[in-house]
TORRO-691718 format. One record per atom (N, C-alpha, C, O, CB): x, y, z. Coordinates in steps of 0.2 Angstrom, whole numbers, padded with zeros to 4 digits, always signed. Glycine has a CB too. Example, Ala and Ser with C-alpha at 12.3 -4.5 7.8 and 13.67 -1.06 7.14 Angstrom:
% TORRO-691718
+0066-0028+0039
+0062-0022+0039
+0066-0016+0039
+0071-0017+0042
+0057-0022+0045
+0064-0011+0035
+0068-0005+0036
+0064+0000+0039
+0067+0006+0040
+0070-0003+0029
END
This chain:
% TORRO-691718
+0153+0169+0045
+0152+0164+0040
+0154+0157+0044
+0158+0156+0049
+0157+0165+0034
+0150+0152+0039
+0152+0146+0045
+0157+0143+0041
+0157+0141+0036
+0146+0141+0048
+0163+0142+0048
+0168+0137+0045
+0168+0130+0048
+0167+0129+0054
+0176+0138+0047
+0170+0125+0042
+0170+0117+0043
+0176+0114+0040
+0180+0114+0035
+0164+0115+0039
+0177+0109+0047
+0184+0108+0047
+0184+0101+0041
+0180+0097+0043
+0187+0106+0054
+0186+0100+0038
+0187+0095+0034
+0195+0090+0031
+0199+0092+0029
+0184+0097+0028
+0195+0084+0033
+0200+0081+0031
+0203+0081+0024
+0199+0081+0019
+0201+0076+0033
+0210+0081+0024
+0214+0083+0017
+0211+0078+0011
+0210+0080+0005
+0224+0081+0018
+0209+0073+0013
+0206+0069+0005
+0201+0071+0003
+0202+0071-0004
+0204+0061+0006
+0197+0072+0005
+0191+0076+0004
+0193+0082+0002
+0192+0083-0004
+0187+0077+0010
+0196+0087+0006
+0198+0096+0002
+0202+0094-0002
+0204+0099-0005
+0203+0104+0008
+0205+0087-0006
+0207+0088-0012
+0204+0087-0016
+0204+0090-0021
+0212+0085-0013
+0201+0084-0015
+0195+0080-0020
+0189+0087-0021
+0186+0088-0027
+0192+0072-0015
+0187+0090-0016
+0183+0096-0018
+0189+0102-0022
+0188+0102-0028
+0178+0099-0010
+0193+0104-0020
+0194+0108-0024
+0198+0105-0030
+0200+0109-0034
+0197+0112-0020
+0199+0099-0032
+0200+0097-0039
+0195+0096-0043
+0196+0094-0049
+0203+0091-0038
+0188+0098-0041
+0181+0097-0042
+0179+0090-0044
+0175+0089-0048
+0178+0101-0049
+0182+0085-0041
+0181+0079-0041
+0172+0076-0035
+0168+0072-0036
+0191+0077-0039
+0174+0080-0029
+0169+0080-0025
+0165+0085-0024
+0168+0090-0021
+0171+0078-0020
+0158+0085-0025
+0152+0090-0027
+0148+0092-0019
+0144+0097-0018
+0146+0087-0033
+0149+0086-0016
+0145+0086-0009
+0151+0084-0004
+0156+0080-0005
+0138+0080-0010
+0149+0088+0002
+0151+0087+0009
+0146+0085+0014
+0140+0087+0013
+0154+0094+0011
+0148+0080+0021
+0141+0078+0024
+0144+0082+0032
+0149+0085+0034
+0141+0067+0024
+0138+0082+0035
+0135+0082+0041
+0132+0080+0043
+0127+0078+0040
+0133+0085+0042
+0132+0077+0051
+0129+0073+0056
+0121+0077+0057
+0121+0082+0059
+0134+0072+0064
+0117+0075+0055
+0110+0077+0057
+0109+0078+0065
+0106+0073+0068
+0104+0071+0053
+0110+0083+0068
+0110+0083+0074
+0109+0092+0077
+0108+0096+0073
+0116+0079+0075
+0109+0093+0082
+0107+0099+0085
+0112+0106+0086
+0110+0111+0089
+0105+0096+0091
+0118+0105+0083
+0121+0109+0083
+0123+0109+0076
+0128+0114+0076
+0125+0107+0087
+0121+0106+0070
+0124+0109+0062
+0115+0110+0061
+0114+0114+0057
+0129+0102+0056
+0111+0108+0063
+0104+0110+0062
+0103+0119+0064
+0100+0124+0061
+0099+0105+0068
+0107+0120+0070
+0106+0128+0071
+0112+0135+0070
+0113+0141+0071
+0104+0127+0079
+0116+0130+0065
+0118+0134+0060
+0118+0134+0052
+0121+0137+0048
+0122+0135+0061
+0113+0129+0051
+0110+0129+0045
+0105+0134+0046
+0103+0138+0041
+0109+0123+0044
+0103+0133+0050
+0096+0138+0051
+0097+0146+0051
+0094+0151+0049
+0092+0137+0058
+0103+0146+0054
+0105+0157+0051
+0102+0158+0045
+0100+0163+0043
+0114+0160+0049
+0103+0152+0040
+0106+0156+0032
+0098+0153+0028
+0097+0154+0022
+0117+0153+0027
+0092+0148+0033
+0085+0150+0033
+0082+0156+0033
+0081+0159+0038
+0082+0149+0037
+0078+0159+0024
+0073+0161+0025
+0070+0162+0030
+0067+0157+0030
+0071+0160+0022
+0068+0166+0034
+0062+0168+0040
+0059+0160+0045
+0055+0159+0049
+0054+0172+0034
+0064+0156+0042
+0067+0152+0050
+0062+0145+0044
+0060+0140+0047
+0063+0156+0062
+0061+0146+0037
+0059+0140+0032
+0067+0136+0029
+0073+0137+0029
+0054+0144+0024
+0063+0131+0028
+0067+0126+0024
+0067+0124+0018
+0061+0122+0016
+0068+0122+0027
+0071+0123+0014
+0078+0122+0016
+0081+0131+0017
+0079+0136+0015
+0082+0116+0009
+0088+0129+0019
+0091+0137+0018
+0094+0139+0012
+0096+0134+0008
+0099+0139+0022
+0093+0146+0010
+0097+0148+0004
+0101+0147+0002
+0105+0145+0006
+0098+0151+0003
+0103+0148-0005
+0111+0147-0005
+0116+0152+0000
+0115+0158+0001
+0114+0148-0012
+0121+0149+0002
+0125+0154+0009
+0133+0152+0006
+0134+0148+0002
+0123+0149+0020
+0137+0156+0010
+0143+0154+0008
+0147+0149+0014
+0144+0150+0020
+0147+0161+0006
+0151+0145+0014
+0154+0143+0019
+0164+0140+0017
+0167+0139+0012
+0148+0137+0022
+0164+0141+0024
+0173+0141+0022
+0174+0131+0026
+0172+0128+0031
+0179+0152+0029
+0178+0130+0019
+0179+0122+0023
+0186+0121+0022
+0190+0122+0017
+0175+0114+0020
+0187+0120+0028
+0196+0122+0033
+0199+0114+0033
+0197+0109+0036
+0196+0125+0044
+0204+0114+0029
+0209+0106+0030
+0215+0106+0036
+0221+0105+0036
+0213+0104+0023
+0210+0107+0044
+0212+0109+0046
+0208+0113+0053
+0205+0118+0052
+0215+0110+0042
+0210+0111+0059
+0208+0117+0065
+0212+0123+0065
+0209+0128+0067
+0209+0114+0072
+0218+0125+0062
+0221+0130+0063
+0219+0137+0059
+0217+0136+0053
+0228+0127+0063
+0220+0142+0061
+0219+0151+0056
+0222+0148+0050
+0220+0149+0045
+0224+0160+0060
+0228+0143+0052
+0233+0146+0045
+0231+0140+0041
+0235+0140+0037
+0244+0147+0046
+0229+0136+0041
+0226+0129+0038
+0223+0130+0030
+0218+0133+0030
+0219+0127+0043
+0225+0129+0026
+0225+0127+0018
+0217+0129+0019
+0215+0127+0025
+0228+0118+0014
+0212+0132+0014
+0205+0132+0017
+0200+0135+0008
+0203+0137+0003
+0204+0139+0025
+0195+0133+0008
+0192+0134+0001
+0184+0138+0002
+0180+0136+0006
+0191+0124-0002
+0183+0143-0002
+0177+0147+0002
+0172+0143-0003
+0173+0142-0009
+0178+0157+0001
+0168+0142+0000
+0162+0138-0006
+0154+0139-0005
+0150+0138-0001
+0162+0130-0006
+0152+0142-0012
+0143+0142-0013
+0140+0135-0012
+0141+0131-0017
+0140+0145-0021
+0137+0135-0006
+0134+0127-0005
+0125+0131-0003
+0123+0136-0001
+0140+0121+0003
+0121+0124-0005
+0114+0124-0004
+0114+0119+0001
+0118+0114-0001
+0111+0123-0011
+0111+0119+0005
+0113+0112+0011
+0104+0109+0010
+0099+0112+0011
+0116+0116+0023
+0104+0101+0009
+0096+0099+0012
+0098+0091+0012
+0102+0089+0009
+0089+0100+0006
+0096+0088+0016
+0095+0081+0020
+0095+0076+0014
+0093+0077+0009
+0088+0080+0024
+0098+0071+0015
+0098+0064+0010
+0103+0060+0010
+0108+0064+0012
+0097+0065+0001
+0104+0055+0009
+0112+0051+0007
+0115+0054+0005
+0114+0059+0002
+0112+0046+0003
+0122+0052+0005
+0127+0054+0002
+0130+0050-0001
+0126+0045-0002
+0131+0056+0006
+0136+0049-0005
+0139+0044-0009
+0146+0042-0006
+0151+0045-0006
+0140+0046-0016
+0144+0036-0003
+0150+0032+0000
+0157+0033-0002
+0162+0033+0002
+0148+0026-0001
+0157+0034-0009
+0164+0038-0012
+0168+0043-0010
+0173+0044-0012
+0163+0039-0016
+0161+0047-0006
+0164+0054-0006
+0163+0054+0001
+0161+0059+0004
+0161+0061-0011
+0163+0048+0005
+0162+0047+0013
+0157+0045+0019
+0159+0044+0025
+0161+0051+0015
+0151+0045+0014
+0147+0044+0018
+0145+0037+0019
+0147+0034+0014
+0142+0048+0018
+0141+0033+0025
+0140+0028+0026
+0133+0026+0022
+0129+0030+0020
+0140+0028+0033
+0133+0020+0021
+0128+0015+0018
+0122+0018+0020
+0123+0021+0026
+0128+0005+0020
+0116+0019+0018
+0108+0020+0021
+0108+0025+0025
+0102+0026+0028
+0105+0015+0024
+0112+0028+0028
+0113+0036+0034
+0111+0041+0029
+0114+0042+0023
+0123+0040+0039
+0106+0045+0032
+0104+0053+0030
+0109+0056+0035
+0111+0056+0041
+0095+0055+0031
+0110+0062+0029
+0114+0068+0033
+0113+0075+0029
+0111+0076+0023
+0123+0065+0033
+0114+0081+0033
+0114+0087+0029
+0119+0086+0024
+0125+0084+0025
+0115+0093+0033
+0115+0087+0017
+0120+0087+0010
+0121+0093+0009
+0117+0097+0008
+0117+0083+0003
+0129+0096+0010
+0130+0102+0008
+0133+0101+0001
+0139+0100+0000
+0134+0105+0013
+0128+0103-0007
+0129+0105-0011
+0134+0110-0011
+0133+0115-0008
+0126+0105-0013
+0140+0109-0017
+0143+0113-0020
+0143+0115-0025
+0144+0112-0031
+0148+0111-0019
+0140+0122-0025
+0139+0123-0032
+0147+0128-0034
+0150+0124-0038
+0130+0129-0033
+0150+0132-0032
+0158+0132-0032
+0162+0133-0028
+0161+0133-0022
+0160+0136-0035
+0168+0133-0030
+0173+0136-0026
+0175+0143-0027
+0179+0144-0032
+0179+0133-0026
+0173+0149-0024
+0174+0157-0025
+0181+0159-0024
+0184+0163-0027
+0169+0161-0019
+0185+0155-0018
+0193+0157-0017
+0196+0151-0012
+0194+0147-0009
+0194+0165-0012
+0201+0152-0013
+0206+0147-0012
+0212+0150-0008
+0215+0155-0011
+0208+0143-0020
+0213+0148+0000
+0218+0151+0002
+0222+0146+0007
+0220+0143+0012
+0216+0157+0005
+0229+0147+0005
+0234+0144+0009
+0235+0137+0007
+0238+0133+0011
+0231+0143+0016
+0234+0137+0000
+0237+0130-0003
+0243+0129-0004
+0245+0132-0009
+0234+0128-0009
+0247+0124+0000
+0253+0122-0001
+0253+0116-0005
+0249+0112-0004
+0256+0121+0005
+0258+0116-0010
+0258+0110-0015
+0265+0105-0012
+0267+0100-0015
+0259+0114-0025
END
């Protein structure tokens, strides 16, 4: 499963369901794992599960989520830059929630 590290403003804001989308740099290393969870190597990929970690560490607060990933802007609000395309990883939920310290 692929894990993605994400900062605390953001994993609050997604798991408060306040933020629906997460970004990625359109580049050659999230292109070829987006492509595992490609139909027979088509695009876009299915829906896939992925785990986004607030945090590099195992024991790091982390949120397991059904996302649909495809290319477009993002909303500055929730991070991304003015006029940059990037992989949009839709959130359709949050399945589990581990290691949340309040």
């Amino acid at each position: 499963m692929l894990t993605l590290p994400i900062k605390k403003k953001w994993f609050d804001m997604i798991l408060s369901g306040e933020k629906k989308e997460e970004y990625r740099e359109i580049n050659v290393y999230y292109q070829s794992r987006f492509d595992k969870y490609a139909p027979t190597g088509g695009w876009p990929p299915e829906e896939f599960s992925i785990i986004l970690r607030n945090g590099y560490s195992k024991n790091s607060p982390s949120l397991k989520c059904e996302v649909t990933v495809q290319v477009g802007n993002g909303k500055e609000e929730w991070g991304a830059e003015k006029d940059k395309f990037y992989y949009v990883l839709k959130i359709l939920s949050v399945e589990e929630i581990t290691d949340v310290k309040d």
